[in-house]
Each structure stands twice: as C-alpha cells, then as structure tokens.
N, C-alpha and C positions, 0 to 999 in steps of 0.2 A: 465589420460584417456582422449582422444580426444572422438569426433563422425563424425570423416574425412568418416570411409565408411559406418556411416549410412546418411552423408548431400550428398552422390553419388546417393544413392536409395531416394532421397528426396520428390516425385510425389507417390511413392507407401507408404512411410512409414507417410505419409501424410494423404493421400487420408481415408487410412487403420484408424488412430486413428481419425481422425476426427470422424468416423461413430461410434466409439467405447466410444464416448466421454461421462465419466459421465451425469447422469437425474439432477444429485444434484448439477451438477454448472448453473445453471440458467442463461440464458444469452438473450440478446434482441433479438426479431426479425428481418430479413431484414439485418445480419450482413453482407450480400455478397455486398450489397451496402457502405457498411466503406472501405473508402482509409486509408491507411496507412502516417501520414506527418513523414517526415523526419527532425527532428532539429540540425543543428550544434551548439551546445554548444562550445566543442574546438576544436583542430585539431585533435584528437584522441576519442572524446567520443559524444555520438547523444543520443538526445531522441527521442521518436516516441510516435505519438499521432493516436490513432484510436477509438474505442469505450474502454471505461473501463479505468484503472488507468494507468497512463504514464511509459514508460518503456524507460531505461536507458541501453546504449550499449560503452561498453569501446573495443574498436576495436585495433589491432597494430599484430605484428608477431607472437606473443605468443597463437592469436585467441581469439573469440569474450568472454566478459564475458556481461550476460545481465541481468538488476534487473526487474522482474517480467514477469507474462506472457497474460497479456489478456485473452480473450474468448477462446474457443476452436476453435471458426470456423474461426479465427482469423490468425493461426498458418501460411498458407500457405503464406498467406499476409505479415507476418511478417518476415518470414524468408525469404522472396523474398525484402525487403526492406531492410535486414541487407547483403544482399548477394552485392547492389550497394554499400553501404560503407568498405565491406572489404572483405576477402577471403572467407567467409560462413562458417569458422569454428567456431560453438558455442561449447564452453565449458561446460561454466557453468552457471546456470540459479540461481540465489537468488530471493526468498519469500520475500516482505516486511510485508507481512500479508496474514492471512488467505482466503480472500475474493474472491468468484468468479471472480470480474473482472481483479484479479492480479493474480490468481492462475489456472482458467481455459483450458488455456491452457499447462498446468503442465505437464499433461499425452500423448501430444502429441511430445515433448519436450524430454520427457523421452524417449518415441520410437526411438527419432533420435539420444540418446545416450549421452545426456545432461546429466550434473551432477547437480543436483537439490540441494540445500545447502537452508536452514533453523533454524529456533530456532524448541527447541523438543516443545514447545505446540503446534507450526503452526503442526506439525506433526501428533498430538494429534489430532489434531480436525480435519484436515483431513480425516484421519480415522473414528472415531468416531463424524461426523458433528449435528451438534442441527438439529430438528426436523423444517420444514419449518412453515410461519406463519399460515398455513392453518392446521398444525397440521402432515401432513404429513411426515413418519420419513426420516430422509437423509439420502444421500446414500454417501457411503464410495468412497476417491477417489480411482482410481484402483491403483496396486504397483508401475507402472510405471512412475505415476506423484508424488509419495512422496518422499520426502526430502532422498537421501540417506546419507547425512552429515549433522548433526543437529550440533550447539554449544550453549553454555550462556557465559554472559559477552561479550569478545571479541574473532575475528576472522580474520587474515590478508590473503590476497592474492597478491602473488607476481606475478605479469602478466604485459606484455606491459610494463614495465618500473614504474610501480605505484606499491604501497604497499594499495592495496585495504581493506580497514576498515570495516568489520560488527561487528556494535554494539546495542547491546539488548537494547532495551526498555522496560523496564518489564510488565508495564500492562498498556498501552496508550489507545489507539484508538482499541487495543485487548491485549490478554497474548502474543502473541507471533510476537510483530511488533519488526522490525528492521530496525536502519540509515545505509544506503551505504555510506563512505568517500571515493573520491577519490584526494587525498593530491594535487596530483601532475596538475594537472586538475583544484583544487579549487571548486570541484562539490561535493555537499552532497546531497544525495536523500535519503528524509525524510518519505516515506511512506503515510500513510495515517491519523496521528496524527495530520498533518498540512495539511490542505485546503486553496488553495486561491482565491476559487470560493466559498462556503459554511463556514457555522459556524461548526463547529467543530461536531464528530460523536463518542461519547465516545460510543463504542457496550460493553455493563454491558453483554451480555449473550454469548458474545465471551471473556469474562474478563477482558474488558477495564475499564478503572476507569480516575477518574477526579485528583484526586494527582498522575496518571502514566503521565497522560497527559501535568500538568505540570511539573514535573520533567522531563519529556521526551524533553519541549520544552527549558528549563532552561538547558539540557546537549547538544542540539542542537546550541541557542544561545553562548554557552561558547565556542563552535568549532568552529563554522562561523569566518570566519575574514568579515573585511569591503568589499571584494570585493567577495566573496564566493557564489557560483551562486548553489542557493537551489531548489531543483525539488520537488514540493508536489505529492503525489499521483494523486491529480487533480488540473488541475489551473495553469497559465500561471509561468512560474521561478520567483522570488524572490531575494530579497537580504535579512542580519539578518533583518534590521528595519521593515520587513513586521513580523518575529514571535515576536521580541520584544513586537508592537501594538497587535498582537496576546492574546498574553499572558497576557499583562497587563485588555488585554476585559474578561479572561476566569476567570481572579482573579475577578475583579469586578460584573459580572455576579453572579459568585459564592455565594458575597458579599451582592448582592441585594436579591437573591435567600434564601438567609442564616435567612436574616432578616423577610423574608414575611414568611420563615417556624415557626420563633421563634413565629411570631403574630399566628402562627395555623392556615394558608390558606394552603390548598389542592394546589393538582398537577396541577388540573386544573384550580383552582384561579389564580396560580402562571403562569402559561400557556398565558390563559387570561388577564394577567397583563401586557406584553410583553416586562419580563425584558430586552431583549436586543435592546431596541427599538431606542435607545441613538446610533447604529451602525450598522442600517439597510443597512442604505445609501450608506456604505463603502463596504458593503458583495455586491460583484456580484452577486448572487442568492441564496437571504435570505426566499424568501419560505416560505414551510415547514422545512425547516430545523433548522428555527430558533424557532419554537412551538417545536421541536426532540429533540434539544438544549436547551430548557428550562428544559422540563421535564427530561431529561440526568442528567443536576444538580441538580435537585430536588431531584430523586431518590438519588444519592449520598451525599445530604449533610443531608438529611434525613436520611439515611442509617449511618453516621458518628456521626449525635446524637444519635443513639439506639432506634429512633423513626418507628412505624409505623402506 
C-alpha cells in the first residue's frame, strides 16, 4: 500500500487531523514556533529534529520509510521537510515506543495513508493508555494512528535497496520499545532506552524495567560495529563507546543502589544520597532526571529482592 493520493490532498487531510488530534497525547505549547532541522546522516537516510524524540527518514525509489512521529501539530512541518529530501511518498511509519512525543503524530500520518507498524504492546497501550498524573483517565488513540501491523522478535523491510531490521526489546525503556537497523546505511535508531542528553528513563507503569534496559543495550552493543552511527531518541548521534560507558554507569548505579537498599535506606535516602553523582558531569542534562533515575533503580532493585 502506498499514500501517493492521500500526500495529493496533503493541506486538507492535514489541516483536518490536526483539529482531530487526540486530548491524551499531551504535547507543549507554542509548537508553531518549532523548525523542523534536517540531518544528513548518509546519502539516503536523514533525521529530523523538532520538538519531541528524533525521527529517522530512509528515503530512495521505493518511497519514504520513517521511525516515529512527533507531536500532532508537528505533522505538517514534517511532512513539508521530508517532501525537500525525496519525492513525498511516505509509506511506512514505525513506533519506537509508546510515548507522545514519538507517537503523537500517529493519527495524522494514518490519515494520509501511512502504514503504521509496531510491536502488539505499543498497541495495547495505545488503546488503552494509563490514566494521567493528575488522575485523569487517558484517552484512547483514534483508529487511525494505531499500529496496523504489529510483530515480536523480528521484522525485515525490503525497501530502497536496505533489508530494514525491527527488532523488539522486550521491556526497556517501556514493553513495547523497538531498535530500527539499517545494515546498509550502518544507522541503528535505538529509541528511547538510550539517551544522550539524560540518564536513562526506565517508565515501570508503561512496563519498562532495568534488566530490559540492559539486555536491550547489551543486544544494541553486539550490533553496533566501530563505525555504526546510533540515533537516540534524544541527543545528539553516537558511536557504540557512548552505550558501552552507558551501560557500564546503569550496572554500577544499580550496584551502589543495591547496597544502600541491603543497609534499609528508603527511596528517598537513596535519592538524597545522589548515587549517580560520580557521572553528573558527563550527562548533558542531569537534572531531575538523575533524582527519576535513582528512584527508577530503587524501585527495581527493591522490587527484585521481594522487598517492600
């Protein structure tokens, strides 16, 4: 399936889902003020940076395929930014995660005839999204923006000349995160289980967990070669040696965290204690995100001795 004569009516089937655009993807204010950047990564594939998680475009004769989707108010911008690097035909749209700023524009995307491809939990929760922090319940996304081809394990796409690789990560950063390979390219787009601006964001109520997390970055690592140009969800590209140091921080972290639970310190001791403090320096913007980050392992390693 193409979406050649819905990117014809592009202005109206636009204009239309914008206004239509789920309550329950939450998205910032002032998005009409976000430029869209254009990355050349190779001679065939781009990312693009605007508000929310980075989105990955494998462009050539066969028509666009692109990994996730931004905001909803996003959509018009984007698809006017993928229209200068290739012939405007998008295909097919892949989920790396469940998360508004990757999935918001989903249902606009659907309208213009995109083929939506995900793992079945992104699907799931979709549908059926947790209740906001305010209590308030979520609202389902509309048919439009769901996944009409879910898989597990693995998923090849033969397009442009690349054998395109979606592969599951079981429960990382959420249940239903997935790495984009593209072989031919040397590009792996990792989703949102690696950050390279932030410490890491295990979501426990979207089913992410700290052994998905690393196993996720230990099946990442093993794919990478040395010259393998990795795109996080958020944060400037990468080579492996940035998830390697990754990795070896989320084990140690772990480690220090392990120990202050054995002595019977609380979440907020451990918080307060600021086990990552040894690798502030290094995070781009350590935040809050590194008190989110503590208490993430807490819960899980707490949760791993039977303790509450």
């Amino acid at each position: 399936m193409t979406s050649t004569s819905a990117m014809r009516s592009l202005g109206l089937a636009v204009s239309v889902s914008l206004a239509a655009a789920s309550p329950a993807l939450a998205q910032p204010q002032n998005l009409e003020q976000t430029e869209i950047k254009i990355n050349k990564v190779t001679d065939s594939f781009y990312s693009l940076d605007g508000s929310g998680g980075t989105i990955g475009v494998l462009t050539g004769p066969d028509g666009v395929l692109m990994v996730d989707s931004q905001y909803a108010a996003l959509t018009g911008k984007i698809v006017a930014a993928i229209k200068t690097i290739s012939d405007g035909r998008i295909r097919f749209l892949v989920d790396t995660h469940v998360h508004g700023d990757h999935t918001g524009g989903n249902e606009n995307f659907g309208r213009l005839g995109v083929t939506i491809v995900a793992r079945e939990p992104l699907r799931s929760r979709l549908m059926k999204p947790n209740a906001a922090a305010n209590g308030t319940p979520g609202v389902p996304m509309p048919a439009p923006g769901l996944p009409v081809v879910t898989y597990e394990g693995t998923m090849t796409f033969h397009i442009n000349g690349e054998a395109v690789q979606l592969i599951a990560v079981p429960a990382a950063h959420t249940d239903g995160d997935t790495m984009v390979w593209f072989p031919n390219n040397d590009v792996l787009m990792i989703g949102d289980f690696y950050r390279s601006i932030q410490y890491p964001n295990i979501d426990r109520a979207n089913g992410g967990s700290l052994k998905g997390m690393l196993d996720g970055l230990d099946a990442a690592i093993k794919m990478a070669g040395p010259r393998t140009k990795i795109i996080p969800g958020h944060g400037p590209t990468v080579d492996k040696t940035a998830l390697v140091a990754t990795r070896a921080m989320i084990a140690d972290v772990r480690d220090k965290i392990a120990a202050m639970v054995a002595r019977g310190m609380t979440s907020e001791q451990v918080v307060a204690a600021k086990p990552t403090a040894a690798y502030d320096a290094n995070v781009q913007m350590p935040g809050t995100t590194a008190d989110r980050f503590a208490g993430q392992v807490y819960a899980e390693v707490k949760g791993a001795r039977g303790e509450r």
